[in-house]
N, C-alpha and C positions, 0 to 999 in steps of 0.2 A: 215966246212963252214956253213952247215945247223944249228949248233950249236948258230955262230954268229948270224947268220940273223933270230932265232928264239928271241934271246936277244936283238938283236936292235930293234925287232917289240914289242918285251915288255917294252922296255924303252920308245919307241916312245907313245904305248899305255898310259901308265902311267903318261909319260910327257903331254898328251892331257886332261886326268881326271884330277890331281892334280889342273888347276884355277876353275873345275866345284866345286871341292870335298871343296876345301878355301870357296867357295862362300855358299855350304852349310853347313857349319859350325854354329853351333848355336853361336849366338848371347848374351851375359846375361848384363842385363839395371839392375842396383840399383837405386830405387826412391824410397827414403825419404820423410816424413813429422813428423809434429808436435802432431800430432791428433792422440786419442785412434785409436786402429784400427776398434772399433762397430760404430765408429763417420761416419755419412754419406756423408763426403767427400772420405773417403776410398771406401765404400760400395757403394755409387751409380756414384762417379766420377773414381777413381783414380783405382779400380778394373775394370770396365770394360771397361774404356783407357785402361790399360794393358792385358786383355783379347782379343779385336779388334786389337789391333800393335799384335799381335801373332798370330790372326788371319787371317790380312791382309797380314802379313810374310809367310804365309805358315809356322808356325813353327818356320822359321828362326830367329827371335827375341822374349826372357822369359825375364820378367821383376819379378823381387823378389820385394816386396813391404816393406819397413822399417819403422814403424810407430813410435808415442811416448811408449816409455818407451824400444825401440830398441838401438840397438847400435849408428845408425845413426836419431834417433829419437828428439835430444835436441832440442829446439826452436830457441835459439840464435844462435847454427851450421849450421841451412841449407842452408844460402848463400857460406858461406865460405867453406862447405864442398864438396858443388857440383862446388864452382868454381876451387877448387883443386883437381877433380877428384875423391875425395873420395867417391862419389856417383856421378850419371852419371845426374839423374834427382832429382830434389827438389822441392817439395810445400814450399812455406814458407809465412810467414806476415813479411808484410815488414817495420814494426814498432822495429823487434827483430832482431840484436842489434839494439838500437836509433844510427842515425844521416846515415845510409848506405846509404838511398835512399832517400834522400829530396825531389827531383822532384816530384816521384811518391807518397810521404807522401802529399800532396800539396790536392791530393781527400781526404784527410782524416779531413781537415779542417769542423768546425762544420757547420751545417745547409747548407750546400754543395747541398743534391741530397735525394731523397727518395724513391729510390730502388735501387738492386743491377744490375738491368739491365742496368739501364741508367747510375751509378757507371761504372761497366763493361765495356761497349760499348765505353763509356769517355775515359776510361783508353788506352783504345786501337785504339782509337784517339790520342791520345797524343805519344803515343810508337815514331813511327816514329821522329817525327821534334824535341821530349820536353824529351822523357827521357830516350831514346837509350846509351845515353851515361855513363847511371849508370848500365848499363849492361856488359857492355864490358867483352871478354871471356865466354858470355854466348848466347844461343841459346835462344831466347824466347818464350816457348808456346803459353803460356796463360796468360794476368794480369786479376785479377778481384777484387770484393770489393763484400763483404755481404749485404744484407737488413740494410735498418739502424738502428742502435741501439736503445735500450731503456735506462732508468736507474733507476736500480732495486734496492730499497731498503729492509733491515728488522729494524724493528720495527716502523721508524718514515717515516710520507708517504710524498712525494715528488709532488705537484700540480702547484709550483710558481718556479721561479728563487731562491726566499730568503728562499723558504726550504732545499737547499743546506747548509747552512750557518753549517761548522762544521763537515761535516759528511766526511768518509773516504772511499772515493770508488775507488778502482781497476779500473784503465784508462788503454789503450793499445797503444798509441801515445802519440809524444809532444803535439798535437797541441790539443787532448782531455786532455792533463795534463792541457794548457793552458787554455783550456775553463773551467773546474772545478774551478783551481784557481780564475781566474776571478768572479764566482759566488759564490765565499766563502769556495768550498769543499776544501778539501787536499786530492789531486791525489795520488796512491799508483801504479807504476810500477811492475808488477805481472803476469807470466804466467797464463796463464789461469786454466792447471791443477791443480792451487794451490787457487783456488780462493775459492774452496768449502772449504776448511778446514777453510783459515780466515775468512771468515763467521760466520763458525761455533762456533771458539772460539769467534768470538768478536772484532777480529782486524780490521775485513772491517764493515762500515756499510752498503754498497751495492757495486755494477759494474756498467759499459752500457757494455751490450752485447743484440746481437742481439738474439730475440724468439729463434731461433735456438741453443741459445747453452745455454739457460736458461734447454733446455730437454737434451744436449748433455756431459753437465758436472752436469745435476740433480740439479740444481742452485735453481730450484722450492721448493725443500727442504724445503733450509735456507733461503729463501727470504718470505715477508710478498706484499709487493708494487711494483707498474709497471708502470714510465711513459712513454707511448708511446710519445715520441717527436719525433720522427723520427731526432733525431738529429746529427747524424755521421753515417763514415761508415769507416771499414776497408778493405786497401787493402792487396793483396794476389800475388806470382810470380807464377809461373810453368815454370820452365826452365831448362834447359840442358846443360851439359859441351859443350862448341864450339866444340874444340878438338875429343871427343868425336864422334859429330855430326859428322864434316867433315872428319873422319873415316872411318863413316856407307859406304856401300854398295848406289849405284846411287838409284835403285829401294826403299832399307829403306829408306831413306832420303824421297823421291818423298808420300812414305805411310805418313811419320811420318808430313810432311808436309798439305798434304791434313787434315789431323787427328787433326791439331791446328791452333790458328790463330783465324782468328774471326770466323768461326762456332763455336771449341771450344769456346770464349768469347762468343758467344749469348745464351751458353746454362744454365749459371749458374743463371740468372735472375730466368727463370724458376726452376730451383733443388732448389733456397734458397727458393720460396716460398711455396716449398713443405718441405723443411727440417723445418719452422717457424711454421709449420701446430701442428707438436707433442709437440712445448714450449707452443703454445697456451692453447693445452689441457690438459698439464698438470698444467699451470697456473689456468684454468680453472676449471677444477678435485679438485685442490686445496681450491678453493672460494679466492685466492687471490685479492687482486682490483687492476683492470689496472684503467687508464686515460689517455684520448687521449688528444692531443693538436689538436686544429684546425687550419687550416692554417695561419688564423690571427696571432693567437698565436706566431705559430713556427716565421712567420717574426717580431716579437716584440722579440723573444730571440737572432733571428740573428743579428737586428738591436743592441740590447745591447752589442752583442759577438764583434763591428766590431772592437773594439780596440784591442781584443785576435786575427782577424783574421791578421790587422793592425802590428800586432807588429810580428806575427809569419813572415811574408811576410818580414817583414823587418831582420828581424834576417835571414832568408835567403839569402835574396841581399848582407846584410855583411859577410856571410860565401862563397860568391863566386856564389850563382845560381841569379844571375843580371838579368833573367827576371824572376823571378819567379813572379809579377803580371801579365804580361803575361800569363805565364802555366795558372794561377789562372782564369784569363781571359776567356782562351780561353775552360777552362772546365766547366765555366758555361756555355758557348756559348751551349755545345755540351750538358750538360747535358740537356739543355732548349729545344735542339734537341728532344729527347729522352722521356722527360718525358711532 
């Protein structure tokens, strides 16, 4: 009898730890991106997100990080691979593949916004009502968009509209394919890892990428010219398998929550204009020539673009997003907010 009732107080026992011993079970998050892993999206964002959720877990949640040239690292896979569970979380540009997120491709339209803060903040204004629904199955962090671009050429320098005329630059969107064409360039669709090498032979004759990744892919190199036009910007997800999410533990959820959202969005204005800081100087290191456009300016190029922004807006309506003047609308509202 004492035999029993020693056995039934250890089952009982056991039966009582077993939902503590489940709930402290480690946790392991796969998050993906596109970017070397020395790129300072890794390094000053996406490492020490994943350092603070493991922190704020007590341990309870390790997030492995999967960068470019990883398994889970390709550019055109990170939507589709986190929306398949194959990674739990994913940075990605939401230009790769074309045509996924038109909504959100709508901030990428030229002469839009001239930082990534008021880009950011836009984007995450619009989440809710404009472009939730090209999410679906996904948990959303973070959207954001970069500093806006330049465009960088080597050999022949770029000051006007009409020095465009002919050259081959490496675009990252439709709607920067569209604006090049319009000014005479021919648009080349191209990761971005790849951009230093066609440079180098001679296949591109410049990009628009932002300061930041003139130092981040060493672009300063192969490039001769810099026109600051603040002309575009690209945007960016951070997102999560839904699945996934509504998984987690009440407490995870409740950290990973407070942890994104628009704090996370307010913080990227600031990071990009600290990551443009090292293109600068190594443009400048360089003796490269920039040139600025001035305000006047840039609304005499947007005014020229409005048939590029015109037709892009329309091409939308007829693939199905019917208010997309709207969206368009209501992100200048917000960016006018902002900046």
């Amino acid at each position: 009898m004492k035999r029993l009732t020693a056995l039934f107080s250890a089952i009982l026992m056991w039966a009582t730890l077993l939902p503590s011993l489940a709930q402290a079970e480690t946790i392991e998050l796969k998050l993906s991106h596109f970017l070397p892993s020395s790129h300072p999206t890794q390094k000053d964002f996406l490492e020490p997100w994943a350092a603070e959720l493991e922190r704020r877990t007590n341990g309870q949640v390790k997030v492995t990080i999967f960068p470019a040239g990883s398994a889970f690292g390709h550019v055109a896979k990170q939507f589709d691979q986190v929306r398949a569970g194959v990674v739990d979380i994913s940075h990605g540009l939401t230009g790769f593949p074309r045509g996924r997120l038109p909504r959100t491709l709508i901030m990428d339209l030229p002469f839009m916004v001239k930082s990534s803060d008021a880009a950011s903040k836009t984007l995450w204004d619009l989440y809710p009502d404009y472009l939730q629904e090209e999410y679906r199955g996904l948990k959303v962090l973070a959207l954001h968009a970069h500093n806006p671009g330049l465009i960088h050429t080597r050999e022949k320098q770029v000051k006007t509209m009409d020095d465009l005329e002919g050259l081959r630059l490496r675009t990252p969107s439709l709607a920067i394919s569209m604006m090049l064409k319009q000014l005479g360039a021919t648009p080349v669709g191209m990761p971005p890892t790849q951009v230093y090498e066609n440079l180098q032979k001679g296949v591109l004759d410049g990009n628009v990428f932002p300061y930041e990744a003139v130092h981040g892919f060493k672009l300063y190199e192969v490039l001769d010219y810099h026109l600051d036009a603040k002309a575009y910007t690209t945007s960016f997800y951070f997102v999560m398998n839904q699945k996934k999410y509504d998984s987690l533990p009440a407490d995870v959820r409740a950290v990973l929550d407070d942890m994104t959202g628009a704090p996370l969005v307010a913080k990227f204005g600031p990071w990009w204009n600290e990551w443009d800081k090292a293109g600068i100087a190594d443009i400048a290191k360089r003796g490269n020539t920039v040139t600025t456009l001035t305000d006047a300016q840039r609304a005499k190029w947007k005014q020229a673009l409005q048939p590029t922004i015109e037709q892009y807006l329309d091409d939308l309506e007829n693939k199905g997003v019917k208010n997309a003047r709207e969206i368009y609308a209501k992100a200048q509202a917000s960016v006018a907010k902002y900046e």
